[in-house]
C-alpha positions in Angstrom: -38.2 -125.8 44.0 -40.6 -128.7 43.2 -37.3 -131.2 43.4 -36.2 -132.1 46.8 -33.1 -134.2 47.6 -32.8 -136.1 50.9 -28.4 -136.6 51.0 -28.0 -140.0 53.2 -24.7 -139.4 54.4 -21.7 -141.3 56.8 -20.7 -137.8 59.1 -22.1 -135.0 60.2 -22.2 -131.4 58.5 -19.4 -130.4 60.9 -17.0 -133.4 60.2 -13.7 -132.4 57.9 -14.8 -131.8 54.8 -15.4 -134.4 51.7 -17.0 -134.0 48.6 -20.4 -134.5 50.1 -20.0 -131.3 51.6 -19.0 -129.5 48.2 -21.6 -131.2 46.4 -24.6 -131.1 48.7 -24.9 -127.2 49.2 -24.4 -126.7 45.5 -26.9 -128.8 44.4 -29.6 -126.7 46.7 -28.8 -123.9 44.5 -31.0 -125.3 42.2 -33.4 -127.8 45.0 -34.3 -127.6 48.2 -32.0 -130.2 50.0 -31.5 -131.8 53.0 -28.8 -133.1 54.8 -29.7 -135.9 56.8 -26.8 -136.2 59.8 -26.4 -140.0 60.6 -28.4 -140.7 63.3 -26.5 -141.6 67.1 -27.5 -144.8 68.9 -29.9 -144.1 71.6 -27.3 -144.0 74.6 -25.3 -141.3 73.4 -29.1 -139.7 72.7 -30.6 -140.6 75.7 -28.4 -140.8 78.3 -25.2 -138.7 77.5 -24.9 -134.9 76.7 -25.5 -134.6 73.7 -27.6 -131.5 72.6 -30.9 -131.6 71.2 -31.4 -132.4 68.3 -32.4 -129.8 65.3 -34.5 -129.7 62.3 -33.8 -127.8 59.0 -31.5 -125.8 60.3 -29.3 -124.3 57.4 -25.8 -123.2 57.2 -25.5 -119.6 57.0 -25.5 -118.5 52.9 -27.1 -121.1 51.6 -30.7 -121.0 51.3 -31.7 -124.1 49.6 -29.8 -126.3 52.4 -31.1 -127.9 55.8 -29.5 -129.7 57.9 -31.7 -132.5 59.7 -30.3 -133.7 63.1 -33.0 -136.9 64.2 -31.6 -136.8 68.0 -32.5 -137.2 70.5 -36.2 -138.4 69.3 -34.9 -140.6 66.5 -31.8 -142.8 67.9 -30.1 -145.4 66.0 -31.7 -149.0 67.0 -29.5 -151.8 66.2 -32.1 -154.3 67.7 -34.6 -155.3 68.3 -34.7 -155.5 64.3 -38.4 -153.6 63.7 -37.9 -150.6 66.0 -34.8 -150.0 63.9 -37.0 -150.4 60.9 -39.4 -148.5 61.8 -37.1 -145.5 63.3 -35.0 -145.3 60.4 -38.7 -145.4 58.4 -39.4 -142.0 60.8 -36.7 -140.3 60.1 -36.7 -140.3 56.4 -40.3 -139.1 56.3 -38.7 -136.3 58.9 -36.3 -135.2 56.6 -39.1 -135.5 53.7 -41.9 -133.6 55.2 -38.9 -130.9 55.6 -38.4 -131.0 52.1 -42.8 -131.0 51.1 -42.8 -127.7 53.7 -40.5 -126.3 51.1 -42.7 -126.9 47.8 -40.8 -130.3 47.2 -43.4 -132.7 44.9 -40.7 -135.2 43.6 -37.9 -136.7 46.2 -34.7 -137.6 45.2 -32.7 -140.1 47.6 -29.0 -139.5 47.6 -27.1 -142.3 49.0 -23.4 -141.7 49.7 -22.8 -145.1 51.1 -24.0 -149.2 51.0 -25.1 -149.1 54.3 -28.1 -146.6 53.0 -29.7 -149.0 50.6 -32.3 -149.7 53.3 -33.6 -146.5 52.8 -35.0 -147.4 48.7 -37.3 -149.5 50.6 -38.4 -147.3 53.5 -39.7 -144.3 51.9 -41.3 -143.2 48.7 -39.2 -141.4 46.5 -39.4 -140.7 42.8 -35.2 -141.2 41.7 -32.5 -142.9 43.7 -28.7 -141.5 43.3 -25.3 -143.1 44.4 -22.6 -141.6 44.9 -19.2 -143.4 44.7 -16.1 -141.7 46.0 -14.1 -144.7 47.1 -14.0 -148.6 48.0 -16.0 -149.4 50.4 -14.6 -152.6 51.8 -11.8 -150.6 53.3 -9.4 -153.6 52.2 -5.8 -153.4 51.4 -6.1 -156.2 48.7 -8.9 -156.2 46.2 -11.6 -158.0 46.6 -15.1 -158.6 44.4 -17.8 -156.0 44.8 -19.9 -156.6 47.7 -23.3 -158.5 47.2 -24.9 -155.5 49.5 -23.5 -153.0 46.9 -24.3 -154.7 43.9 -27.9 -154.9 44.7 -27.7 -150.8 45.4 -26.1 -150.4 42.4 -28.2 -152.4 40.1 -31.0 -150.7 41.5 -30.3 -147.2 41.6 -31.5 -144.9 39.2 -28.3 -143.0 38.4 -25.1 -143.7 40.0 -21.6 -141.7 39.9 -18.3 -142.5 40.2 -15.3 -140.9 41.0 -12.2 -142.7 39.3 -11.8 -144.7 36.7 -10.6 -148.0 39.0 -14.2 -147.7 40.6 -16.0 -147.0 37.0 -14.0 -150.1 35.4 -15.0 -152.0 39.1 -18.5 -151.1 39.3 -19.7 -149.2 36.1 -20.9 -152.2 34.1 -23.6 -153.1 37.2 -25.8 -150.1 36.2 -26.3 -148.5 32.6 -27.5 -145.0 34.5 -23.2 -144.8 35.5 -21.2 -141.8 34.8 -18.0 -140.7 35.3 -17.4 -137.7 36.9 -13.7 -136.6 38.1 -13.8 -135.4 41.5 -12.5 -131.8 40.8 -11.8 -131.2 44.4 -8.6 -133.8 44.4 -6.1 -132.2 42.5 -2.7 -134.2 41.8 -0.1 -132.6 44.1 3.6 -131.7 41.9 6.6 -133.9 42.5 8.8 -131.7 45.1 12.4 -132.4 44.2 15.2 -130.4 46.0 
């Protein structure tokens, strides 16, 4: 209970399910975790329907999990550049003071994407994980890593990967890498009629 892990992720807890959401709520078997939904930009906040947003909300069964939902206080600023600094600096310690309530004395950032390498420098934390399920350039050719990447990877304190292309790609960047099959993706049989 002393461990608390803030889980940056790309979609919200009710989005189809990935391996975040198979990973998350185990791990708060053993910490107090929170998921922190990705923030919406201020219109949809402000000025559409959206409902209010909640705070440490948990999914029914699972005890050690909370769900952190920054609308409609916290919007996503694009510009001008320090009010998105300085939201996005809010919202982590939202999601950490969750975590303290709960007995949480050392914080463990969990990125599951580049675009969350911000947060290393917004918020004191005691370990940093990545999380590497797939290519994040989204290309159909292959491309080198991207330099926005790299620097995550190099400076996170354990990363994990899901496939051997990624962990012969990106492995050598960070001694802290392991390999860990994704156990949800099973092969599917050859169906011959």
């Amino acid at each position: 209970p002393d461990v608390g892990v803030i889980a940056l992720v790309p979609e919200k807890w009710a989005a189809p399910v990935r391996a975040r959401h198979q990973v998350m709520p185990r791990l708060a078997r053993y910490f107090n975790v929170v998921w922190m939904e990705p923030p919406d930009g201020w219109r949809e906040c402000w000025l559409g329907s959206r409902p209010r947003g909640t705070a440490g909300v948990a999914p029914p069964g699972v005890p050690g999990f909370a769900i952190y939902d920054p609308c409609p206080r916290l919007p996503l600023f694009y510009k001008p550049r320090f009010i998105a600094t300085y939201t996005e600096r809010k919202r982590l310690e939202h999601a950490r003071q969750l975590l303290v309530k709960r007995g949480a004395r050392k914080i463990v950032l969990y990125l599951w994407r580049p675009m969350f390498d911000t947060a290393l420098d917004r918020i004191d934390h005691d370990v940093s994980l990545y999380h590497i399920v797939d290519e994040y350039n989204f290309s159909e050719t292959e491309k080198e890593n991207d330099d926005r990447e790299t620097r995550l990877i190099k400076r996170s304190g354990q990363i994990i990967v899901h496939s051997p292309a990624l962990m012969e790609k990106k492995g050598r960047l960070n001694p802290a890498t392991a390999y860990l099959p994704n156990p949800y993706l099973k092969p599917t049989p050859l169906l011959l009629s």
